[in-house]
C-alpha positions in Angstrom: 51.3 145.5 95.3 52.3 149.0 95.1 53.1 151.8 97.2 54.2 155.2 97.4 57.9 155.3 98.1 57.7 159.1 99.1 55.2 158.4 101.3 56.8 155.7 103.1 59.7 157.5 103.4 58.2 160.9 105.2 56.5 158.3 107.7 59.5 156.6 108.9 61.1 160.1 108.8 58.5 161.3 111.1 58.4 158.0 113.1 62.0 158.1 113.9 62.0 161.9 115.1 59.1 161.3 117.3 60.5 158.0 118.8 64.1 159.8 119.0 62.7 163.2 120.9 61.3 161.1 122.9 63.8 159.0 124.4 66.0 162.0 124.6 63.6 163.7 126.4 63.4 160.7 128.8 66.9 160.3 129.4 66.9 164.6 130.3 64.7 163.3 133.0 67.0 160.7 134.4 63.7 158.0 133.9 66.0 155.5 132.3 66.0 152.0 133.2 68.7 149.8 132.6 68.9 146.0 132.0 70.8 143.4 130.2 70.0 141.0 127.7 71.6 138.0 126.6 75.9 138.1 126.3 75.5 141.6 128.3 73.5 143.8 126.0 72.4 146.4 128.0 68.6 146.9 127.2 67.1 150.2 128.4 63.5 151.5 129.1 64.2 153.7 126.5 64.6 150.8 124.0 61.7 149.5 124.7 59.7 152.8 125.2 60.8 153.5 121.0 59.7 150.3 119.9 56.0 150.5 121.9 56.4 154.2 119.5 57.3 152.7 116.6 55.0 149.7 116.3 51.9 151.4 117.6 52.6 154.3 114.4 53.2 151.0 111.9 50.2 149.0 113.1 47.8 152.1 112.9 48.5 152.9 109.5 49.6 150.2 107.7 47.6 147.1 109.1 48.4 143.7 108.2 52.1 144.7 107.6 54.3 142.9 110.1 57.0 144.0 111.7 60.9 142.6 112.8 62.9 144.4 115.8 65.6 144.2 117.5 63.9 144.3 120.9 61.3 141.1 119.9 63.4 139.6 117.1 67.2 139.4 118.2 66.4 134.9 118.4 64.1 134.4 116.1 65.7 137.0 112.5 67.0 133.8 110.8 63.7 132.7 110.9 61.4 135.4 109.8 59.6 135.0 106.3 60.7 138.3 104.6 58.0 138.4 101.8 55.8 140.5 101.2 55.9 144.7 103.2 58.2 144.0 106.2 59.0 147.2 108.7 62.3 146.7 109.9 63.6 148.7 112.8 65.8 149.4 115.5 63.9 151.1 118.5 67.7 152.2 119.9 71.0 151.7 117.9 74.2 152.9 120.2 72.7 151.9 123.8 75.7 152.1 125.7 76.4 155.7 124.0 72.9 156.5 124.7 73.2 155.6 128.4 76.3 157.4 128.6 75.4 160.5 127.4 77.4 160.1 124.4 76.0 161.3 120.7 76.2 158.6 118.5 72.9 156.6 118.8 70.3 156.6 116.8 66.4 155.0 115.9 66.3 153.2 112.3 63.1 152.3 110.4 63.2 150.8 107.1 60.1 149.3 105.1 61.3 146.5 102.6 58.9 144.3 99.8 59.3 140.8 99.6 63.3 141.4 101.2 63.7 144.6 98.9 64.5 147.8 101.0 62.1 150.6 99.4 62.3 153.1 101.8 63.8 154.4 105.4 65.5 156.7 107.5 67.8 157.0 110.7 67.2 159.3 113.2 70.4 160.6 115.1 68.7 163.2 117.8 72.2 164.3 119.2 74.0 164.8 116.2 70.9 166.8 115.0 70.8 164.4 112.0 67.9 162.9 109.9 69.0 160.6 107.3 66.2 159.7 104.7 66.7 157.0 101.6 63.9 156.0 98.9 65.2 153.0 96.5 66.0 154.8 93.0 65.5 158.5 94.4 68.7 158.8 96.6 69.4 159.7 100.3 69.3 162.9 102.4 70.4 164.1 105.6 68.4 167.2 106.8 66.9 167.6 103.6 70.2 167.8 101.9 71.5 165.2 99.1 74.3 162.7 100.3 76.9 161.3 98.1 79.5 159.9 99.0 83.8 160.3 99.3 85.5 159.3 96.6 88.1 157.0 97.7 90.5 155.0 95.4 93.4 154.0 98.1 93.0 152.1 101.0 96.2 154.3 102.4 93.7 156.8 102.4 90.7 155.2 103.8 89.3 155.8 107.3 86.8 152.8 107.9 84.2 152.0 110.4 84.0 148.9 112.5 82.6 146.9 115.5 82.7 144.6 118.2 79.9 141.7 118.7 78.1 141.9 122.6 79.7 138.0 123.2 83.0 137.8 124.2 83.4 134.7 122.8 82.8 136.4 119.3 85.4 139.1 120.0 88.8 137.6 118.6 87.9 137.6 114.9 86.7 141.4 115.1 90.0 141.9 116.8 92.0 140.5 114.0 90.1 142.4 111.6 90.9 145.8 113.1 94.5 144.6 113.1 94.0 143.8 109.5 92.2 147.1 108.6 94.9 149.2 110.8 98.0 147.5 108.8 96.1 148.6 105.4 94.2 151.7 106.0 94.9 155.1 106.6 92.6 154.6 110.4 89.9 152.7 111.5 86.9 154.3 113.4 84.6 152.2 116.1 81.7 154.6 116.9 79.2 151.9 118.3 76.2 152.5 116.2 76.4 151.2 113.1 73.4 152.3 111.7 75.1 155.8 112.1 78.2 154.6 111.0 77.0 153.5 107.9 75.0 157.0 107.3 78.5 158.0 107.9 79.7 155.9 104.3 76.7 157.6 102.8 77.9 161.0 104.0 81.6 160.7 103.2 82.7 160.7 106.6 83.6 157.3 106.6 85.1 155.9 103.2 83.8 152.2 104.5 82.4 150.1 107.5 82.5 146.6 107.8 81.2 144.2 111.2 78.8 141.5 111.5 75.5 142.9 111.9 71.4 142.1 112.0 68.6 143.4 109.7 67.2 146.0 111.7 70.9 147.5 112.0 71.3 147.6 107.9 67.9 147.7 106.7 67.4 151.9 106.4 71.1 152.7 106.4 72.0 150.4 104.0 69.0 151.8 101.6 70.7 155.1 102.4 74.4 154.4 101.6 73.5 152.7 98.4 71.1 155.5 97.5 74.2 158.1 98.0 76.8 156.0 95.7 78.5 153.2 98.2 78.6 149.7 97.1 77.5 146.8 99.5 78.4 143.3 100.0 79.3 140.4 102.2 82.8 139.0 102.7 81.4 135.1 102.6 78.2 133.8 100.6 74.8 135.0 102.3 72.3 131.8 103.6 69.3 130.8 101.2 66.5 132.3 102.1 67.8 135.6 103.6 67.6 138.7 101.3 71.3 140.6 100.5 70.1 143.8 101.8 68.8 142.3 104.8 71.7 139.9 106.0 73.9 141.6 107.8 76.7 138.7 108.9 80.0 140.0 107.9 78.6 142.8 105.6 80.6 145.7 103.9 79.5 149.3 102.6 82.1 150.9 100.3 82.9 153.7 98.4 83.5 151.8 95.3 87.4 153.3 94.5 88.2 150.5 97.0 86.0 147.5 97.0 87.9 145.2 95.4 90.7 146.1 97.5 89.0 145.8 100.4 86.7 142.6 99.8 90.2 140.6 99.1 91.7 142.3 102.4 88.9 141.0 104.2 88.2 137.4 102.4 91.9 136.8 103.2 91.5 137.6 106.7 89.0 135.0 106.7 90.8 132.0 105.0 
């Protein structure tokens, strides 16, 4: 089965802008809705207005491809049969930001082969950012090739992070930003982690590190490799899930300080 990677790529490019415009547009209009999922996710119109963008685009060009979202797959990811083409996407990444009128949010949409990320992009309308990753051709934003900071201290490190939605969840994030803050020059929590990691990609960030879900690393994971940064996960990833899909406990990394970093984090765990 082959495909054109370029060609993928300008499609989810294009997807992501026209889903992004829109819900920007919507939210100019004060037409967004807002509910909450399960643990207190807030869930907006607007999330749900992207994905009805996204999926009609994916399922009128590229039938018989399926399709895992946030929106439709947030119970059901650990069970989802990742072989052959797979769109993987997140309608709205950064809700709360989005809601609040704050910039870092974005729309992802990666396309992965039997659990292999070929293509993607992220689509940051506030920031006035596209980011755009093919496997083996490297990542943009705007047009413009990324690479990435290089980084061979921790001391000198500013790295990216998160908190889960559960509160029950919350204490081992907490002692990993205590961990990260003891060892790093700062630590950054921007609440949209497919951003964030663009960000790695970029060299804004020198790392980020959270447990996450496929549709949050799918495209900017594709894109942070693509621009030089190393990826991983602090413990073993479950049969049957593909690395660059599994997002538990992940890590992207300039590589001056991976190892330094993996064993900061695998001792937090012990």
């Amino acid at each position: 089965m082959k495909f054109d990677l370029r060609e993928l790529a300008l499609f989810a490019e294009q997807t992501v802008t026209k889903a992004g415009n829109r819900i920007s547009e919507l939210r100019s209009q004060e037409k967004v809705e807002l509910n909450y999922k399960d643990a207190g996710e807030l869930v907006t119109s607007a999330d749900l207005l992207s994905e009805r963008i996204l999926q009609e685009a994916i399922m009128g060009t590229f039938q018989g491809h399926r399709i895992l979202s946030e929106e439709d797959g947030v119970h059901s990811w650990d069970q989802f049969k990742f072989d052959g083409p797979v769109w993987v996407m997140d309608p709205l990444d950064g809700t709360v930001n989005f809601s609040r009128n704050l910039p870092h949010y974005g729309v992802s949409l990666a396309f992965a082969l039997d659990g292999v990320v070929l293509a993607g992009a992220v689509y940051a309308p506030d920031l006035n950012c596209t980011y755009v990753g093919i496997k083996g051709e490297g990542s943009y934003c705007n047009g413009e090739r990324l690479q990435i900071r290089k980084c061979t201290s921790l001391l000198d490190a500013v790295i990216g992070t998160g908190f889960p939605h559960d509160p029950a969840k919350v204490q081992p994030a907490i002692e990993r930003v205590n961990r990260l803050r003891r060892s790093c020059r700062d630590i950054r929590r921007f609440a949209a982690p497919t951003v964030d990691i663009c960000y790695v990609a970029s060299g804004k960030l020198d790392a980020h590190t959270e447990s996450l879900s496929p549709w949050d690393v799918a495209a900017a994971g594709l894109i942070a490799r693509e621009a030089g940064a190393m990826s991983c996960h602090v413990h073993a990833v479950p049969d049957g899930i593909p690395n660059e899909l599994y997002g538990e406990e992940v890590v992207f990394t300039t590589p001056g300080i991976f190892d330094d970093l993996l064993t900061l984090l695998r001792m937090e765990s012990e």
